[in-house]
Backbone as JSON, one array per atom type, in Angstrom:
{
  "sequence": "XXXXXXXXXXXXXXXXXXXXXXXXXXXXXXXXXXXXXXXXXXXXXXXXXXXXXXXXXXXXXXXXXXXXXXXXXXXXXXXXXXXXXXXXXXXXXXXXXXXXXXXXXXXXXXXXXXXXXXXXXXXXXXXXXXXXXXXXXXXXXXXXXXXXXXXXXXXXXXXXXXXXX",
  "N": [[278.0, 30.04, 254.04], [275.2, 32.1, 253.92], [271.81, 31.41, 252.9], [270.53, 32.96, 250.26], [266.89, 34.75, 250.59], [264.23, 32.92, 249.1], [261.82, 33.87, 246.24], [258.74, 34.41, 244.72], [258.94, 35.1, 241.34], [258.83, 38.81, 239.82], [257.64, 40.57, 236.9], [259.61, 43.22, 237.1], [261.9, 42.08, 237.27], [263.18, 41.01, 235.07], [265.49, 42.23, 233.64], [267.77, 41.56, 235.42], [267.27, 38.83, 235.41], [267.45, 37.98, 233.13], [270.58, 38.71, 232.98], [271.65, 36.97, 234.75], [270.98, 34.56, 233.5], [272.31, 34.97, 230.73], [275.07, 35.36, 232.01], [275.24, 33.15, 232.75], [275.44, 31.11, 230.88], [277.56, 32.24, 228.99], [279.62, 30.8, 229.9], [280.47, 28.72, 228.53], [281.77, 27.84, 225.93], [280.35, 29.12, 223.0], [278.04, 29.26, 223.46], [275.44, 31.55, 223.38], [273.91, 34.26, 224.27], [271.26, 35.81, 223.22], [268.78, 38.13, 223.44], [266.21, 38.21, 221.72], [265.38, 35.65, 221.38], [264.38, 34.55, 223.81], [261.48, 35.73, 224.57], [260.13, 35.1, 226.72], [261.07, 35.95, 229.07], [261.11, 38.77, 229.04], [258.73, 39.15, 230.45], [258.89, 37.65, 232.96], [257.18, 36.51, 235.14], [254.41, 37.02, 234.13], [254.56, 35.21, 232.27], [255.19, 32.71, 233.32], [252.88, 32.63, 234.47], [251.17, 32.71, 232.98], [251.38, 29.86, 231.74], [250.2, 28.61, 234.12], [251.78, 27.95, 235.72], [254.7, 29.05, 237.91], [257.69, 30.57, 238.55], [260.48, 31.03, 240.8], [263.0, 33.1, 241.93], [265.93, 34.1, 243.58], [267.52, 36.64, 245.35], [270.7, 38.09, 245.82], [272.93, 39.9, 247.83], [273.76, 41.85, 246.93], [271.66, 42.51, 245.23], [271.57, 41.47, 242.64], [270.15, 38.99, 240.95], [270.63, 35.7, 241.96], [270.19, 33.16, 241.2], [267.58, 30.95, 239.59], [263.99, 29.16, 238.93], [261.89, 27.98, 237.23], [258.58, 26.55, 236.73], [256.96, 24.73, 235.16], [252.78, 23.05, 234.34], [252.82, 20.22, 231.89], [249.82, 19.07, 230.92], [249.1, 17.14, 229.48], [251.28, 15.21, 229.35], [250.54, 14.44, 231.94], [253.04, 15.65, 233.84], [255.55, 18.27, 235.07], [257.23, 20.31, 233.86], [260.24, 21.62, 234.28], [262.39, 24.52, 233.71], [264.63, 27.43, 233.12], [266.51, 27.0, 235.18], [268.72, 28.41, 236.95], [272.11, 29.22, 238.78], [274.16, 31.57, 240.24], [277.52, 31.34, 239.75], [278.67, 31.76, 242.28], [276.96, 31.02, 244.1], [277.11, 28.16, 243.84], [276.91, 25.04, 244.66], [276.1, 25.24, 248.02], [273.58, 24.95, 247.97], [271.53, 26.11, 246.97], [270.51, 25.46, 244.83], [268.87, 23.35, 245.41], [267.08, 24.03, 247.34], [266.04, 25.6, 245.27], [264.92, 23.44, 243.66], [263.54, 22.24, 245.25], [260.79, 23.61, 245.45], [260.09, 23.72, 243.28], [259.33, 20.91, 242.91], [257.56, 20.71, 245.23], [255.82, 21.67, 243.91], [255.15, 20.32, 241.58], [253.76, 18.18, 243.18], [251.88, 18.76, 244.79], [249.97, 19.48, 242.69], [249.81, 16.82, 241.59], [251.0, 16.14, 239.9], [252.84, 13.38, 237.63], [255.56, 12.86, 237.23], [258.3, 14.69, 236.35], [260.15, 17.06, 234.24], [262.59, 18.15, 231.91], [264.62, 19.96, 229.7], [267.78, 19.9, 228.66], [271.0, 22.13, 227.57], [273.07, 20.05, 225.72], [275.87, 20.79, 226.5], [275.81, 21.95, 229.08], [277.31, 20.56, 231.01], [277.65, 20.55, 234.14], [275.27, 20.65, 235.17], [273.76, 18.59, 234.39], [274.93, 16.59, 236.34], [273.59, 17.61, 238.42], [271.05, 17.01, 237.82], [270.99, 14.59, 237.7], [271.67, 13.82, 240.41], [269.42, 14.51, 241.69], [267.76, 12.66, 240.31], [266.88, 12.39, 238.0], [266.83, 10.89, 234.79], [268.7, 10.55, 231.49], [266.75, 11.12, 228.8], [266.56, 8.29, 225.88], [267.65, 10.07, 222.8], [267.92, 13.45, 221.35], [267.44, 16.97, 220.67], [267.2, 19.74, 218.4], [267.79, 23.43, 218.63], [268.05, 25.05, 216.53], [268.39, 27.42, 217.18], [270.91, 31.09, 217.84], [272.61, 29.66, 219.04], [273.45, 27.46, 218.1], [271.71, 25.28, 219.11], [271.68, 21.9, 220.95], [269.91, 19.74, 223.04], [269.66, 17.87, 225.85], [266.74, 15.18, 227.0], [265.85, 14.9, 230.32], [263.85, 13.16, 232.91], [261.79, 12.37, 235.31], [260.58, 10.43, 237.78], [257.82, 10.99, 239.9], [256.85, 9.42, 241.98], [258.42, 8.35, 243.77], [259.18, 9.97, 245.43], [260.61, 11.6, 248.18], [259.53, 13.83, 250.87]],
  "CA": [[277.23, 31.08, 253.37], [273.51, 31.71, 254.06], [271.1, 31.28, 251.4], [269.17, 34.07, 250.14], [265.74, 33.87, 250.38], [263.66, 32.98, 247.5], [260.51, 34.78, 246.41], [257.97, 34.52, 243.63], [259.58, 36.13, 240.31], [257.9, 39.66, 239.37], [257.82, 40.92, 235.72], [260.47, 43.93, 236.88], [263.02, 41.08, 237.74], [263.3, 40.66, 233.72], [266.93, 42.04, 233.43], [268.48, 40.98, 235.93], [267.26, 37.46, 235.38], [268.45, 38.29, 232.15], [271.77, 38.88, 233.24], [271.94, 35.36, 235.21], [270.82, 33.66, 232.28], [273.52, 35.42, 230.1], [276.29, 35.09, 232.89], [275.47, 31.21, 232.79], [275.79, 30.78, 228.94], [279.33, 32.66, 229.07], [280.42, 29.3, 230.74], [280.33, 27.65, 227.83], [282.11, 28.14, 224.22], [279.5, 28.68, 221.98], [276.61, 29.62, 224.0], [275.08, 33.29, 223.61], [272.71, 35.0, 225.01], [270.3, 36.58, 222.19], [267.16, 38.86, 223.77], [265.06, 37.84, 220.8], [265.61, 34.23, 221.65], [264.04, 34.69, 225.13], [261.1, 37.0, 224.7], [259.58, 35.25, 228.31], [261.94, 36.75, 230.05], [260.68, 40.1, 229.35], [257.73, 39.66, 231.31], [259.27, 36.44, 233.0], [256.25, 36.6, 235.9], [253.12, 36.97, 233.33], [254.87, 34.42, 231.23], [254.54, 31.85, 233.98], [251.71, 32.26, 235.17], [250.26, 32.18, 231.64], [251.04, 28.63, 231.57], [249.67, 27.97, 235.24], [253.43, 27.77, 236.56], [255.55, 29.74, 238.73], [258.81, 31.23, 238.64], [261.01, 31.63, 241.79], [264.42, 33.23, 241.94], [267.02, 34.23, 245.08], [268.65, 37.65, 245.18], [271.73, 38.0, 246.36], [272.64, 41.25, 248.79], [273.9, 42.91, 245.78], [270.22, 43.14, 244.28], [271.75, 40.55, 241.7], [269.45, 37.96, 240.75], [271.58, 34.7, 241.83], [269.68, 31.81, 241.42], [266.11, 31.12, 239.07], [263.7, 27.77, 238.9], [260.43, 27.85, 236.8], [258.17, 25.07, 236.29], [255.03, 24.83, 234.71], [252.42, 21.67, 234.07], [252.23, 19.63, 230.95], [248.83, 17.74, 231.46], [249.3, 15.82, 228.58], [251.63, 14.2, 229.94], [250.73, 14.21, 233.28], [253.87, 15.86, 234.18], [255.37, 19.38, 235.27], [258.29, 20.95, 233.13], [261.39, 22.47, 234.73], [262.79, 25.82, 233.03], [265.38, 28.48, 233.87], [267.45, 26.5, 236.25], [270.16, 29.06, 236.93], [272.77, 29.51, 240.2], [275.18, 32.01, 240.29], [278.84, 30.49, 240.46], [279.05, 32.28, 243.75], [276.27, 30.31, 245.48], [276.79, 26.96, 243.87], [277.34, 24.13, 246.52], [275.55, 25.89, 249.02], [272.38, 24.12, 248.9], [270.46, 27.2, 246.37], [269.87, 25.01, 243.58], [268.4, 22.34, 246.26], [266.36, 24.88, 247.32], [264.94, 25.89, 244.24], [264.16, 22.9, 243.43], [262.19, 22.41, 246.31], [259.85, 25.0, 245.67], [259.11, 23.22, 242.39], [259.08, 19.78, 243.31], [256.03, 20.9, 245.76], [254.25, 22.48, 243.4], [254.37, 19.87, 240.54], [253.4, 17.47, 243.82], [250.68, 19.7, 244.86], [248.91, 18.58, 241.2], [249.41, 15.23, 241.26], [251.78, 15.24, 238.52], [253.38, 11.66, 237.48], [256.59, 13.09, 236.66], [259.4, 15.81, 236.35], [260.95, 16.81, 232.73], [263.11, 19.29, 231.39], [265.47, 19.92, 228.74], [269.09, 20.79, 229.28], [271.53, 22.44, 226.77], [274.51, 19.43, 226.05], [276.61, 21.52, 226.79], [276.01, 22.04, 230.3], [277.41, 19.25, 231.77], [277.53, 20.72, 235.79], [273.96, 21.06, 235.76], [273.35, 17.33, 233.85], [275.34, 16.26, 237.07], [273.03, 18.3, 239.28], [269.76, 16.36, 237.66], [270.82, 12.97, 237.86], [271.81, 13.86, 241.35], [267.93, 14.86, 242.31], [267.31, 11.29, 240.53], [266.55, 12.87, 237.23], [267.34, 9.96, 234.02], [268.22, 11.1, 230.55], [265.84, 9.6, 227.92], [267.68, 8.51, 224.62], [267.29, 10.95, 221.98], [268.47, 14.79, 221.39], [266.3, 17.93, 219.93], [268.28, 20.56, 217.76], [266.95, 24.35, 218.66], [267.92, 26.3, 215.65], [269.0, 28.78, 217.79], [272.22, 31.44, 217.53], [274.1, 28.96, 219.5], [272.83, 26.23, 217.89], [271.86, 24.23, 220.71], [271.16, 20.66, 221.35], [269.31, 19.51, 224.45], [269.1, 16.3, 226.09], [266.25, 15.25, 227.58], [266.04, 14.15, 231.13], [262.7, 12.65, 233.06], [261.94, 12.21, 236.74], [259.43, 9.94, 238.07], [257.69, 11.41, 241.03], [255.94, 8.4, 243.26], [259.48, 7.68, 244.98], [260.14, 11.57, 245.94], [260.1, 12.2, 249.72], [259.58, 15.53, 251.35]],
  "C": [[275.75, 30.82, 253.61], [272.94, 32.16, 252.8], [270.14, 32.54, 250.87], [267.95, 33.96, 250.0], [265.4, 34.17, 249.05], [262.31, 33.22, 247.52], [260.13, 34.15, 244.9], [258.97, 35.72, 242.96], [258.39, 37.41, 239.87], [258.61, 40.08, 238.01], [259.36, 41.99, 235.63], [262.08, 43.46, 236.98], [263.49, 40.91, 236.12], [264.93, 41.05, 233.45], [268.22, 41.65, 234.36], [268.16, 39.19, 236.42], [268.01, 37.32, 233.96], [269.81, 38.12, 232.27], [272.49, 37.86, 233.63], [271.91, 34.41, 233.91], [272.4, 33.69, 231.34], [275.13, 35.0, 230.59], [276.49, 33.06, 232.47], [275.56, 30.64, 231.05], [277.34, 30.91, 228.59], [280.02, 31.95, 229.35], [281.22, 28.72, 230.04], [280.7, 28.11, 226.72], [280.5, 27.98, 223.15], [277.89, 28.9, 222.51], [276.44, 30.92, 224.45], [273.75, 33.33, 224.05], [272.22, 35.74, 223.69], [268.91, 36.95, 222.93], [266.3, 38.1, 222.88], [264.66, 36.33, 220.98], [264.87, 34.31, 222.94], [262.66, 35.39, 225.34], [259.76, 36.71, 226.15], [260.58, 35.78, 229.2], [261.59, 38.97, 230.09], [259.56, 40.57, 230.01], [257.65, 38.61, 232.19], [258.16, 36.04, 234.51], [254.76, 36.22, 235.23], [253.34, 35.61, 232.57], [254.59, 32.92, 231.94], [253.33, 31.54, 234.34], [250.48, 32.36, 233.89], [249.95, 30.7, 231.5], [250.42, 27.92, 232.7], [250.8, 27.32, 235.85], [253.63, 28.62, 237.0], [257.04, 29.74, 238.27], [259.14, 31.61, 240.01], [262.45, 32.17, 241.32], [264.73, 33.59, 243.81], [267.46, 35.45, 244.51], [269.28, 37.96, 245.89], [271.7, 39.54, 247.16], [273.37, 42.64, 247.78], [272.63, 43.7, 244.94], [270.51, 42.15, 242.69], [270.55, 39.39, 241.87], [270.62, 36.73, 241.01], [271.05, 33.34, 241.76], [268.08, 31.92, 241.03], [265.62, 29.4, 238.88], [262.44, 28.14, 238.36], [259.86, 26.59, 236.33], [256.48, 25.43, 236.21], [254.08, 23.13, 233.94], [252.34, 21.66, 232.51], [251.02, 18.63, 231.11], [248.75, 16.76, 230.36], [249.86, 14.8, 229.03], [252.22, 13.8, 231.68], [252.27, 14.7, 234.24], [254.46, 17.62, 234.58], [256.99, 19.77, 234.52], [259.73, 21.87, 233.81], [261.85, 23.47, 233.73], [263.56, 26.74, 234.03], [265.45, 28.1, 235.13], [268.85, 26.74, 236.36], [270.91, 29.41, 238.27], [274.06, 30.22, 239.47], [276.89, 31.09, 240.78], [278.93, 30.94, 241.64], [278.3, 31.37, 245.06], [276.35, 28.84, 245.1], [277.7, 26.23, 244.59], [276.97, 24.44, 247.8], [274.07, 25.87, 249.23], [271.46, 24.89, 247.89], [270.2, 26.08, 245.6], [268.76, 23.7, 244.61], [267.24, 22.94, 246.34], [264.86, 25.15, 246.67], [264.23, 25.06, 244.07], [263.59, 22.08, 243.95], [260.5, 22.79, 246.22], [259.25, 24.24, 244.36], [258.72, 21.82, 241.92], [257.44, 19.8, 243.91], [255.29, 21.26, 244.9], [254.0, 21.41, 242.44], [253.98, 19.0, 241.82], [251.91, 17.81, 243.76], [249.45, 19.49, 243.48], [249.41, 17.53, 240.92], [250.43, 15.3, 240.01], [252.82, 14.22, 239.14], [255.0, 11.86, 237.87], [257.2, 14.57, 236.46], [259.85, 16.01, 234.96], [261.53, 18.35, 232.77], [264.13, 19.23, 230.16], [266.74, 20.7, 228.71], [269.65, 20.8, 227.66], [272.92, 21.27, 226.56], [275.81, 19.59, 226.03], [277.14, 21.96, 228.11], [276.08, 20.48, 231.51], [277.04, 19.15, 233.47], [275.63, 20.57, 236.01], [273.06, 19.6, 234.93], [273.99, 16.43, 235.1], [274.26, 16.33, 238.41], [271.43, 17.13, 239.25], [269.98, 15.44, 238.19], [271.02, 12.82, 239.86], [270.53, 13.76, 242.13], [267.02, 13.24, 241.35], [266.52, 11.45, 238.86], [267.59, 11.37, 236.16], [267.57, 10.44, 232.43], [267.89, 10.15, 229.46], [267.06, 9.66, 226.65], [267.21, 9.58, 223.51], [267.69, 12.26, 221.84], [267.65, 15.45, 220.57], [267.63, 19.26, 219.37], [267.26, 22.01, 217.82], [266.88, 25.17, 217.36], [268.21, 27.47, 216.0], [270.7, 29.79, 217.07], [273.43, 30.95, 218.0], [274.37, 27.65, 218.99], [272.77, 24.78, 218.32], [270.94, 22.85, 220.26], [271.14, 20.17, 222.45], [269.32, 18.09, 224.9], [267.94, 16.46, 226.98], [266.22, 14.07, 229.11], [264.54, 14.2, 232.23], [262.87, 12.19, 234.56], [260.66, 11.66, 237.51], [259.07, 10.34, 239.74], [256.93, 10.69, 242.45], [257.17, 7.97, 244.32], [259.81, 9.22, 245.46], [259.44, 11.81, 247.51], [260.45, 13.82, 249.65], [261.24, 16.26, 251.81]]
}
């Protein structure tokens, strides 16, 4: 399978990133999708680049959104944040999620950040497989969202002085 290319996310991309998001929750007992819960996704372009991050996705030849990666800096702690790290079941194993996070590897490079972070749902185990794979460690500790699914995240941390091109 060839990869679709991947582009900068624009604001009109909002429901059918939506839709990925949603699709990838459905996975999982107990994990919904709530709009109100999300409300960067309704302008999921402005919303990045508010924080001085980017958003890429992939769309598939359907016009489906199949695959999203946003990452934006924390300079506090010297580091750059991963967000909305989603692959359609259709393209995973086929290198997209690699890809993606390509695109935001360079960029936290590109500013000198120390380090990689993000926060996964513990719930999603395939994609806690996927981190540690890219060299990603998870710290001890867990965060409780309060959400309608009522999610708990682990966090996992990625030091960036050993990352080749």
């Amino acid at each position: 399978m060839s990869l679709p290319p991947l582009r900068d996310a624009i604001d009109a991309d909002s429901e059918r990133l939506a839709a990925l998001v949603a699709a990838s929750f459905a996975e999982y007992p107990g994990c919904l999708f709530h709009w109100p819960e999300f409300p960067e996704l309704r302008h999921p372009a402005r919303h990045f680049a508010g924080k001085g991050g980017r958003l890429w996705v992939a769309e598939g030849n359907d016009s489906r959104i199949v695959g999203s990666i946003g990452v934006a800096p924390v300079p506090e702690q010297n580091a750059a944040e991963l967000t909305k790290v989603y692959v359609d079941p259709d393209y995973r194993g086929a290198g997209l999620a690699q890809a993606l996070f390509a695109r935001a590897l360079a960029f936290a490079r590109d500013r000198g950040c120390a380090e990689m972070m993000l926060w996964s749902d513990t719930r999603f185990a395939r994609g806690h497989r996927f981190y540690e794979k890219l060299g990603f460690v998870r710290w001890p500790g867990e965060r409780y969202l309060a959400d309608i699914s009522a999610t708990w995240e682990y966090h996992f941390r990625k030091p960036l002085t050993d990352i080749q091109p």
